[in-house]
C-alpha positions as CSV (number, residue, x, y, z in Angstrom):
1,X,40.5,-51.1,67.5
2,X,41.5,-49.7,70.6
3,X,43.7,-46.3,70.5
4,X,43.8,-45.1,73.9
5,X,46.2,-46.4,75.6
6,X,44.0,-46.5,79.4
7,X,41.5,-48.0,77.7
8,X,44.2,-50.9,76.3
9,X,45.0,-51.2,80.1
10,X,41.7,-51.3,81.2
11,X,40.4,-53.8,79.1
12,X,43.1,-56.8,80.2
13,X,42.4,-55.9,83.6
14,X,38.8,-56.4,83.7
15,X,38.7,-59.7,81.2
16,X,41.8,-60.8,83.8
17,X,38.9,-60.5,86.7
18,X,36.3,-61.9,84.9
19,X,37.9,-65.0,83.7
20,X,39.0,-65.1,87.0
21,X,34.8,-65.3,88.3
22,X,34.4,-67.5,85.7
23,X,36.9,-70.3,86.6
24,X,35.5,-70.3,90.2
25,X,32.4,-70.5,89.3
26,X,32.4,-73.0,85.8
27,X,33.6,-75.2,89.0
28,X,30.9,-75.0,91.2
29,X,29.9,-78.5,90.2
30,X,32.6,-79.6,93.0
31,X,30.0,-78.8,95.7
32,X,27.5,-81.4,95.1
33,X,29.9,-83.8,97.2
34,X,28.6,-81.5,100.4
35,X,25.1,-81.2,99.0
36,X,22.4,-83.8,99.2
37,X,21.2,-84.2,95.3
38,X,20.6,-87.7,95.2
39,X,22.9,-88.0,91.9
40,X,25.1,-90.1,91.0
41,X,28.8,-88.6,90.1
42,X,29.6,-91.6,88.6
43,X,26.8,-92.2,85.6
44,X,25.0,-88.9,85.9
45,X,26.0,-85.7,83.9
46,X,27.2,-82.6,85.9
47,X,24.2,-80.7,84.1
48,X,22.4,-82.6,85.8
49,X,22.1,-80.5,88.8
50,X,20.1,-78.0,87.1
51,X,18.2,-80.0,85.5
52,X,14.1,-78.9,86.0
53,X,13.4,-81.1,88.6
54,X,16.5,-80.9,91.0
55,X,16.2,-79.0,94.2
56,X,19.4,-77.0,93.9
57,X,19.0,-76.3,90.1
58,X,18.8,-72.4,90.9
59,X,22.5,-72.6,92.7
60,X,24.2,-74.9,90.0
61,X,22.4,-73.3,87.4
62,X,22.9,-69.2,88.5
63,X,27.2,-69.9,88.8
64,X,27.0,-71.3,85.5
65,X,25.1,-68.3,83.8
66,X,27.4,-66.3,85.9
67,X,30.9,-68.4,84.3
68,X,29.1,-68.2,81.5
69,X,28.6,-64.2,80.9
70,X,31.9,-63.6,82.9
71,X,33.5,-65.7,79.9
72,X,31.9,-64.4,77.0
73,X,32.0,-60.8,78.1
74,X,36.1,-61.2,78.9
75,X,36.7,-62.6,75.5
76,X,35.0,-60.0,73.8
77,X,37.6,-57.2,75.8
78,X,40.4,-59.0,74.7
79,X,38.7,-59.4,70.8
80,X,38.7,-55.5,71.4
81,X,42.8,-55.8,71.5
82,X,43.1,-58.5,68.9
83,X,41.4,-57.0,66.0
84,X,42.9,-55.7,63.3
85,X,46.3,-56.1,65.1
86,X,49.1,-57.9,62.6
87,X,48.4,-61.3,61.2
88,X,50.5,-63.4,63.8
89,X,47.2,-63.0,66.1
90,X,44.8,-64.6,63.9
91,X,44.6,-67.4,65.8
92,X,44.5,-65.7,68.8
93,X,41.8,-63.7,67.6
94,X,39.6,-67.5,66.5
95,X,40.3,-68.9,69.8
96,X,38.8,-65.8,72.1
97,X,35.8,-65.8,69.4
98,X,35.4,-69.5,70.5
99,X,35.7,-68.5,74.2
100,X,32.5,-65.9,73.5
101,X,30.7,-69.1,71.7
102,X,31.1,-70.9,74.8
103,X,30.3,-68.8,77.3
104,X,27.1,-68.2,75.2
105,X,26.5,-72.0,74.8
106,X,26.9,-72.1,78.8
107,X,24.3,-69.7,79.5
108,X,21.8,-71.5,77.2
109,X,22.5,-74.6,78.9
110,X,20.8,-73.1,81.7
111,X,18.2,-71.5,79.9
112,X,17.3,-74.9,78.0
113,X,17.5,-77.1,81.1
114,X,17.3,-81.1,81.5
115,X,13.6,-82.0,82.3
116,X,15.1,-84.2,84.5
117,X,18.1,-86.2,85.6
118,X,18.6,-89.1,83.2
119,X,20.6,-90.8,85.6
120,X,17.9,-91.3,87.9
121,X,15.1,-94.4,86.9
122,X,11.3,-92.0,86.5
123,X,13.8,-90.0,83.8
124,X,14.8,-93.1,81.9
125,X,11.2,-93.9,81.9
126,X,9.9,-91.1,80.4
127,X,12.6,-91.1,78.0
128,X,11.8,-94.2,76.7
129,X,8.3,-92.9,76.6
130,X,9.0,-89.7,75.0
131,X,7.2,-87.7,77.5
132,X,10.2,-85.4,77.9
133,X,9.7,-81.6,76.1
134,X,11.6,-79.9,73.4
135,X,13.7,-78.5,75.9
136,X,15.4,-81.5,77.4
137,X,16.6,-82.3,73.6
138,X,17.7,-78.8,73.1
139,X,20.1,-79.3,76.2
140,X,22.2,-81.6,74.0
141,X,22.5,-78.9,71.2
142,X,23.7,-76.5,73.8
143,X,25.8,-78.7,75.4
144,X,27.3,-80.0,72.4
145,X,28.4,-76.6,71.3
146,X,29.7,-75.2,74.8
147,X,32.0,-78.2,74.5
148,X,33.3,-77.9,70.7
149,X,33.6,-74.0,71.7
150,X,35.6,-74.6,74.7
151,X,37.9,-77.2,72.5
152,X,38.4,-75.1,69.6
153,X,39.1,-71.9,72.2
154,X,42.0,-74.3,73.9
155,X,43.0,-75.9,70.6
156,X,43.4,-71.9,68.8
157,X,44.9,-70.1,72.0
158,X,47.1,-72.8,72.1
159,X,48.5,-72.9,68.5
160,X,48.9,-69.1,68.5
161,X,51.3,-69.4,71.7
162,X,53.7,-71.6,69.8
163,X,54.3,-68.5,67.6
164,X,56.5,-67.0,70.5
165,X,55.3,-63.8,70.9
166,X,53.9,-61.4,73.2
167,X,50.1,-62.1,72.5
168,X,46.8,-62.2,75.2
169,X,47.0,-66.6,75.1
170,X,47.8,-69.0,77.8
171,X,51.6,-70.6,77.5
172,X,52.0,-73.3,75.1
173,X,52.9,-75.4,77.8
174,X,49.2,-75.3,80.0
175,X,47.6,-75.1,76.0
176,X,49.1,-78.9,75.0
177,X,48.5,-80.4,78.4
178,X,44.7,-79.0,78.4
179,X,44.3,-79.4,75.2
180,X,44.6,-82.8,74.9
181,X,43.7,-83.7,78.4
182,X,39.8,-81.9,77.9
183,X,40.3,-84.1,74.3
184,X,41.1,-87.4,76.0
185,X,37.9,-87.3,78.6
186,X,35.5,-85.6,76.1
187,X,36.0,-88.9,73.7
188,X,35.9,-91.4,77.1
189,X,32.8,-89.2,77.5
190,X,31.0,-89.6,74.8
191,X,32.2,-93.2,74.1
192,X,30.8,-94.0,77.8
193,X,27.4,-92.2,76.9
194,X,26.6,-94.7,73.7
195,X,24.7,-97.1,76.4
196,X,22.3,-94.1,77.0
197,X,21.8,-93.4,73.4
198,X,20.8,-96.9,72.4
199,X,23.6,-98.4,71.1
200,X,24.7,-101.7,71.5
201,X,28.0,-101.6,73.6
202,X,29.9,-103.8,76.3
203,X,28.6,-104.2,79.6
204,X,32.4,-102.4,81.0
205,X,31.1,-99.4,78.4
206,X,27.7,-99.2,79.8
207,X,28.2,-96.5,82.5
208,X,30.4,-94.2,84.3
209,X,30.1,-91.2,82.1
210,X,29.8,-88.7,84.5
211,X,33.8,-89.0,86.0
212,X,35.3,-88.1,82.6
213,X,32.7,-85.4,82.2
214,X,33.6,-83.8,85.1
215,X,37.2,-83.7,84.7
216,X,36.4,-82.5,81.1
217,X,34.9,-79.9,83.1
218,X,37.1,-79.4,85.8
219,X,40.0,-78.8,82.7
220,X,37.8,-75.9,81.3
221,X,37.6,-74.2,84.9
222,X,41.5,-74.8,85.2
223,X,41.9,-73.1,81.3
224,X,39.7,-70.2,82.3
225,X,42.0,-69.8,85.5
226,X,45.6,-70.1,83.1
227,X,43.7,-67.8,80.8
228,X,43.5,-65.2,83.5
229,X,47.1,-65.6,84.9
230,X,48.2,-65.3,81.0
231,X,46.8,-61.8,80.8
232,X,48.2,-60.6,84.4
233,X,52.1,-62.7,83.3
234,X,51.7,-60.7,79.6
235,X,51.4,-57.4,80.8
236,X,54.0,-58.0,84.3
237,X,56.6,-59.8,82.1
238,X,56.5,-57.8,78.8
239,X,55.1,-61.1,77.3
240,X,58.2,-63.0,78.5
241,X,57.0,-66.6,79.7
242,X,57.4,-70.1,78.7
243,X,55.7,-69.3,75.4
244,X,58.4,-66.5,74.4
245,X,61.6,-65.0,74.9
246,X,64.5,-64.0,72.9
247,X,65.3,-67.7,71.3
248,X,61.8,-67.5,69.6
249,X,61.6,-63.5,69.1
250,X,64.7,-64.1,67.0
251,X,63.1,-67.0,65.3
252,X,60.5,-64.7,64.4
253,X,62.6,-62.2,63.0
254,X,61.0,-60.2,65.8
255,X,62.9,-58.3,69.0
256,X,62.8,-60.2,72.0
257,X,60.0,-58.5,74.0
258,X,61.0,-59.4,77.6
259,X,63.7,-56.9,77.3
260,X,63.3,-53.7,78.8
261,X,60.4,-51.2,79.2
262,X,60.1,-50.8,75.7
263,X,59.5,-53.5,73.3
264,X,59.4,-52.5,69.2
265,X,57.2,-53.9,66.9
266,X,56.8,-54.0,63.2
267,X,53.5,-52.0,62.4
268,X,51.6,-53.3,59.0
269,X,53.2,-51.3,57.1
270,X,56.5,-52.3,58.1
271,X,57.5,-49.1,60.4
272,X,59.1,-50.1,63.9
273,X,56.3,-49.2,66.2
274,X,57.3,-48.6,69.8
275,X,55.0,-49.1,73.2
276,X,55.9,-48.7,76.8
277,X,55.0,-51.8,79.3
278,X,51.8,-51.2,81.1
279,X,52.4,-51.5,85.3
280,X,48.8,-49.5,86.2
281,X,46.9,-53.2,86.5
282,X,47.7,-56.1,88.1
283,X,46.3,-57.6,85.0
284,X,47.5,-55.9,82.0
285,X,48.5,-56.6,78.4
286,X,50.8,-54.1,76.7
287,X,49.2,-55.0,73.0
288,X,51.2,-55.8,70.2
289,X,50.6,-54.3,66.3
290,X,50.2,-51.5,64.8
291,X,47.5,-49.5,67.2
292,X,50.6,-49.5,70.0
293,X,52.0,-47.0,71.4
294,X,49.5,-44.6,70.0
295,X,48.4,-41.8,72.4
């Protein structure tokens, strides 16, 4: 847990930035339309541009290790804050856990690249041969993962807004909407991909994977972006956005914490514990729990 109270100010600021990094460069996938790959953004898989045999799979593939450190390495400053502050951030505390995961999973998507594009025909081929290496069949674990990391991560940070208090989360209000939007096009996704796995499906089912793919994608970038605005609002605001205010600090049984430059809280063991809003950073949070307000 974090005692002193620069380092509490520190920490937001930097994970602010770095999520920040990461949402510009988790959407790096936008500049294929001024690049000539040769893929298709219509059947073929954004991951696809890194794939082992693509020209520019050194570019695509370097800004996704980058959004993928950037992520992992914000959500373990804020997990600094979170931890072993009072139960109301348990949630909170799952949800940045699932942002590390993914920004993990996104680095080893690059380190277990696609041998090749299976949008194009020679890939089909030699996956119907089964002349493609362990690798390309690890990309699908890694994949996999990034995704269910990034939904739980939206799904937890999310339900831990509607508490309505001052906690290190994106409003409820950007949570629902990406939420179920990165929900909708990661079924359409996966529903569109049964023609590549074999299955036996419609003709209209057949392709087009790639568009809902890349807005699944493009709804991750545009989290990581809310995620970083939440931390800056939190610590400029006292906590005091869509996701809070005195209607739902009073439903809590809690003070409203927009109020002021002090907000109380109720420490574990039930002491009022007071802390002074943080206006050092651009992108603070002022921390909520029992560590706050300790010199």
């Amino acid at each position: 847990m974090i005692t002193n109270r620069s380092e509490r100010a520190v920490s937001p600021a930097a994970a602010c930035l770095l999520l920040a990094v990461a949402a510009v460069a988790y959407s790096s996938w936008v500049l294929e339309a001024a690049l000539p790959t040769k893929l298709s953004t219509i059947d073929g898989f954004a991951s696809e541009l890194f794939a082992a045999d693509q020209p520019y799979r050194w570019f695509f593939g370097g800004l996704d290790i980058v959004a993928g450190v950037c992520a992992a390495v914000a959500a373990g400053l804020v997990l600094r804050l979170v931890r072993g502050e009072r139960p109301g951030l348990r949630w909170a505390y799952v949800g940045w856990a699932a942002v590390v995961v993914f920004g993990v999973a996104t680095v080893l998507d690059v380190v277990f690249p696609l041998d090749c594009a299976p949008s194009l025909a020679p890939c089909e081929a030699r996956e119907l041969a089964g002349r493609l290496s362990w690798r390309h069949d690890m990309h699908l674990v890694t994949s996999v993962l990034a995704n269910a990391a990034g939904l739980v991560a939206i799904a937890a940070l999310w339900w831990s807004a509607r508490g309505g208090t001052a906690r290190p989360v994106p409003s409820r209000r950007w949570g629902a909407a990406l939420f179920w939007g990165a929900l909708v096009m990661t079924l359409a996704t996966m529903l569109l991909s049964l023609h590549d796995m074999r299955f036996d499906v419609p003709s209209f089912l057949a392709d087009g994977q790639g568009v809902p793919q890349r807005v699944q994608v493009g709804l991750s970038a545009v989290w990581l972006g809310v995620a970083a605005a939440s931390l800056r609002r939190t610590g400029a605001d006292g906590g005091d956005d869509d996701r809070t205010g005195g209607h739902d600090a009073a439903r809590a049984g809690e003070p409203d914490p927009g109020r002021a430059g002090r907000t109380t809280w109720q420490a574990k063991d039930g002491r009022p514990v007071s802390s002074s809003r943080s206006t050092a950073w651009s992108c603070t949070w002022s921390g909520t729990g029992a560590a706050t307000g300790r010199p």
